[in-house]
C-alpha positions in Angstrom: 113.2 109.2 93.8 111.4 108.6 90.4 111.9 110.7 87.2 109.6 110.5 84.2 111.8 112.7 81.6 110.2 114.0 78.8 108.3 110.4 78.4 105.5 109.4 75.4 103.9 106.1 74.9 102.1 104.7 72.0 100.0 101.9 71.3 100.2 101.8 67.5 98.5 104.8 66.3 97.2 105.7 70.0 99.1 108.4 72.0 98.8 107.1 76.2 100.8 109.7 77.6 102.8 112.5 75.6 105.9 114.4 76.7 105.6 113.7 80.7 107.7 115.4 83.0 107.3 115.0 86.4 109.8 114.4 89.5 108.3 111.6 92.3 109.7 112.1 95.7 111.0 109.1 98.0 109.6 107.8 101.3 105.7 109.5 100.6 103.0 109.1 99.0 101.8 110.2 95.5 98.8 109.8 93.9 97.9 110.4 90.3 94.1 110.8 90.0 92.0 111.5 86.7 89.8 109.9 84.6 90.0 107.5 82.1 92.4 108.0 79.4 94.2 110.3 81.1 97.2 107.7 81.3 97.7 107.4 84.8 98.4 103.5 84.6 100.7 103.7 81.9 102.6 105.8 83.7 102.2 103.6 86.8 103.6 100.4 84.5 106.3 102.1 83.3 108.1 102.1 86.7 108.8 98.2 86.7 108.4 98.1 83.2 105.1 96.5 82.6 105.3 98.7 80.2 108.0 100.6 78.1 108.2 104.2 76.7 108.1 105.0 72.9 110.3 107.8 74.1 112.0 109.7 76.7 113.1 108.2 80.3 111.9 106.6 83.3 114.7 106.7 86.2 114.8 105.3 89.5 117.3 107.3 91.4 119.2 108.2 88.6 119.3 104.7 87.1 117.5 104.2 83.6 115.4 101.7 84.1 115.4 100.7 80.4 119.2 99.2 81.7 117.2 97.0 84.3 115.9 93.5 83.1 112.4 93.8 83.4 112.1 90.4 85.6 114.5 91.6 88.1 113.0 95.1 88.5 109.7 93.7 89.4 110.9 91.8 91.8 112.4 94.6 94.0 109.2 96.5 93.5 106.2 95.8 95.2 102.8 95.4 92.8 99.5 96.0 93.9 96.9 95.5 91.5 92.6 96.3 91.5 91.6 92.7 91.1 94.3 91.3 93.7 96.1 89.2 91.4 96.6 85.9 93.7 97.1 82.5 92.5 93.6 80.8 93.0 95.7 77.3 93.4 98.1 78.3 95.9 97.6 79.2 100.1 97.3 82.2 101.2 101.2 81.8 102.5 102.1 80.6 99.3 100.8 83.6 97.3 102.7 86.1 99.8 105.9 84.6 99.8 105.9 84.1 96.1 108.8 86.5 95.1 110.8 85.9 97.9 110.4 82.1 96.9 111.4 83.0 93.3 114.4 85.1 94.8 116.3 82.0 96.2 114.6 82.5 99.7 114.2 79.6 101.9 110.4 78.5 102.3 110.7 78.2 106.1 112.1 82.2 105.9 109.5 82.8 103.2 106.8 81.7 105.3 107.7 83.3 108.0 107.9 86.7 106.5 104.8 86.0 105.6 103.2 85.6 108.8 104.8 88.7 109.8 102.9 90.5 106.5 99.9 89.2 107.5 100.1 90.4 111.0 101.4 93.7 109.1 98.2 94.1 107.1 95.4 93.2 109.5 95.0 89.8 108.8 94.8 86.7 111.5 97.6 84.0 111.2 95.0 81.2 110.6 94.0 82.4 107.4 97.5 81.5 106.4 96.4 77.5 105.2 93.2 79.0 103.3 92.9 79.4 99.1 91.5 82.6 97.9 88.7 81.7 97.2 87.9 81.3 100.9 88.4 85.1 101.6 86.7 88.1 101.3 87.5 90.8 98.9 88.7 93.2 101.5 90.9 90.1 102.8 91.7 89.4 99.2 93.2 92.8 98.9 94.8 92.7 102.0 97.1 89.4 101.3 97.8 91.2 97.8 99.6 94.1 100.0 101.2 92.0 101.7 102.7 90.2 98.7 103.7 93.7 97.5 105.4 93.9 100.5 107.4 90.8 100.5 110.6 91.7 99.4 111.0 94.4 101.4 110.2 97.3 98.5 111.7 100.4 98.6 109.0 101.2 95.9 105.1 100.0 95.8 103.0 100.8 93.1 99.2 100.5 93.5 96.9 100.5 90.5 92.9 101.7 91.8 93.6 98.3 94.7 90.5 99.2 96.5 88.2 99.9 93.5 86.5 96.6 93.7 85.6 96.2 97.6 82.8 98.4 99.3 83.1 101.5 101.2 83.6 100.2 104.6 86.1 97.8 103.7 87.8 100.3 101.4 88.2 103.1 104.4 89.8 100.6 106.2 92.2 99.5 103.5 92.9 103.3 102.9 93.6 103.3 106.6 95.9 100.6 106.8 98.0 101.9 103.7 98.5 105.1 105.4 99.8 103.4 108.3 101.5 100.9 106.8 103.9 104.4 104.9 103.9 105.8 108.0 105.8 102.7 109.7 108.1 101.4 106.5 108.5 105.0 104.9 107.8 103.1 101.7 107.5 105.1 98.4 104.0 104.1 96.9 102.7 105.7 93.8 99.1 105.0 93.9 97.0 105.4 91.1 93.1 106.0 91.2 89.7 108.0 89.7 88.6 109.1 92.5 89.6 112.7 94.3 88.3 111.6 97.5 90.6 108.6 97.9 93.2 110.8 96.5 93.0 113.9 99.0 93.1 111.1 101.9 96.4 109.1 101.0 98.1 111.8 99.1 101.4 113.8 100.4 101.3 114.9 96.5 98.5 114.9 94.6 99.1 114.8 90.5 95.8 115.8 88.6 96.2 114.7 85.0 94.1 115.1 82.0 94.1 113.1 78.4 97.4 111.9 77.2 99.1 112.4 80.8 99.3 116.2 80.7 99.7 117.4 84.1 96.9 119.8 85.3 98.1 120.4 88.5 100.1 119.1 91.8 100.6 119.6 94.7 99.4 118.9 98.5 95.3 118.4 98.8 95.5 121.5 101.0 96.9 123.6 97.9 94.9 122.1 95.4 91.4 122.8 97.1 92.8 126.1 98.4 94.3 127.5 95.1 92.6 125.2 91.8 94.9 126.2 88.7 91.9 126.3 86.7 88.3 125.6 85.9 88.5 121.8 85.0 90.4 121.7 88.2 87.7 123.6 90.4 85.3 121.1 89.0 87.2 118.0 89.1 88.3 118.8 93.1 84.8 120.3 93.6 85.9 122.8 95.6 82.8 125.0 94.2 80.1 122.9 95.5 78.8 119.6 98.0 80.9 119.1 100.8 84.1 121.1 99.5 82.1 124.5 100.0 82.3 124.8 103.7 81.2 127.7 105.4 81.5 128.4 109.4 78.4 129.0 111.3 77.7 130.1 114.8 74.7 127.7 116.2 72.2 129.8 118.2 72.8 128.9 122.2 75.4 127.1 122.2 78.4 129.9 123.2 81.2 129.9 120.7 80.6 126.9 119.0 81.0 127.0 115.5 80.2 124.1 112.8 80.9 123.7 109.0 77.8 123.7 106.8 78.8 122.6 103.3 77.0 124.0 100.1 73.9 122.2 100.6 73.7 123.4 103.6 73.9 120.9 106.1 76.6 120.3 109.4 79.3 118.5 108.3 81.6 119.0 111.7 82.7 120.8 114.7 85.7 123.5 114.8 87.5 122.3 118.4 88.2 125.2 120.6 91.5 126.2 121.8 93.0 123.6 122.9 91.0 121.0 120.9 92.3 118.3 118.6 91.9 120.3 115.7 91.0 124.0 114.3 91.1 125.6 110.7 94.0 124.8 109.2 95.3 122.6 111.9 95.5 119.1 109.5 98.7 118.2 107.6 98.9 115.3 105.2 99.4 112.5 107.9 97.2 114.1 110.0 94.8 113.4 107.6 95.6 109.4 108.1 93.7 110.0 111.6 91.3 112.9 111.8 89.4 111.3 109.0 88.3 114.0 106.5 87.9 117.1 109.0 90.9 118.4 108.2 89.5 119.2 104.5 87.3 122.2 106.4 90.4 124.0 106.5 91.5 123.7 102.9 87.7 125.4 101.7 
């Protein structure tokens, strides 16, 4: 578990984040989503102490982490940046085994927890001898998981990891971090702007605005089904495009019914009984494989 307690942070005369409270749960995953200046990776940074509060506390189940030397905190949590972060000079092996190295770890063990990773994260074994600069960026991003993985983390932190590849590439990297909680039950605090990507990973979704104040949280379902205000509405969408759903009977085909969204065009199917799913069938993991139905029964 992860306590911010009553936590500000200033950059000379600049206010980040001011008076955060908030209570991170273990083994899921929780996403803070806003725009920019909202603080969200400050926040992030001050977990492994990247960065340290002007005030107030950042705990790691019940520990101060202030009491922590920063060095050795990173390395027992895993780091996933947007740009990757990999060592251009140094094999894609190297790169993933790099805190276990620095740990005291053998390089045979090192290497072969790497492989493993590798395997973990979707990646083929004989990319292992290449640099960097010989992969993709969705390939890139994938070996920087895997290095965030290394040492086994009870906690991984992910700052907007996916903002830099396209779509396709980034569905599938949303996919695989899904599955890669569901299998480790890691605790991952994943920070990004966008709602979308939010509603899809997040057990716990933390909306913030400027300076870190908390405009809502909670699960995506009760979010889009109960906005605590306005800038929230707007932000989610929930009034308009594909959040506005609407069931509609389609003439001559029985009891089919299919969600129209505001614009007015079919967006999916509602199973019948005994289908995969109905309204208000989807839970957060379900949402790791029914793509984004499941948001029909949040409108």
């Amino acid at each position: 578990m992860i306590e911010f307690r009553d936590v500000t942070k200033s950059f000379g005369d600049e206010v980040a984040v001011e008076r955060f409270t908030l209570t991170i749960p273990a083994r899921q995953i929780t996403v803070l989503v806003g725009s920019s200046g909202s603080g969200k990776t400050t926040l992030l940074r001050m977990i492994n102490r990247m960065v340290d509060p002007t005030s107030g506390t950042v705990a790691i189940d019940g520990e101060d982490v202030a009491g922590v030397a920063p060095v050795a905190l990173r390395r027992r949590i895993g780091y996933v940046m947007q740009s990757s972060g990999l060592l251009p000079h140094r094999r894609v092996i190297d790169n993933i085994a790099t805190v276990p190295r620095l740990t005291g770890v053998p390089t045979q063990e090192a290497h072969a927890r790497a492989l493993e990773l590798m395997s973990t994260v979707g990646l083929d074994s004989s990319l292992a001898q290449r640099y960097p600069s010989q992969l993709s960026g969705g390939q890139q991003q994938r070996v920087g998981v895997a290095r965030g993985l290394a040492v086994d983390p009870n906690i991984l932190l992910m700052d907007e990891p996916f903002g830099a590849v396209d779509p396709i590439v980034r569905a599938e990297l949303q996919q695989e971090v899904l599955r890669i909680q569901r299998e480790t039950e890691t605790t991952i605090v994943f920070v990004t702007h966008d709602i979308d990507e939010a509603f899809l990973l997040g057990d716990e979704v933390v909306i913030l605005a400027r300076h870190g104040r908390i405009v809502q949280q909670g699960s995506p379902e009760e979010i889009l089904a109960h906005p605590a205000d306005d800038f929230v509405a707007s932000f989610v969408g929930s009034d308009r495009g594909k959040r506005r759903l609407t069931v509609s009977t389609r003439a001559g085909d029985g009891d089919d019914r299919v969600l129209v969204d505001a614009g007015g065009y079919p967006v999916g199917v509602i199973a019948a009984p005994g289908g995969k799913l109905a309204i208000g069938d989807a839970s957060p993991k379900s949402r790791s494989i029914s793509n984004k139905t499941d948001q029909a029964g949040d409108a």
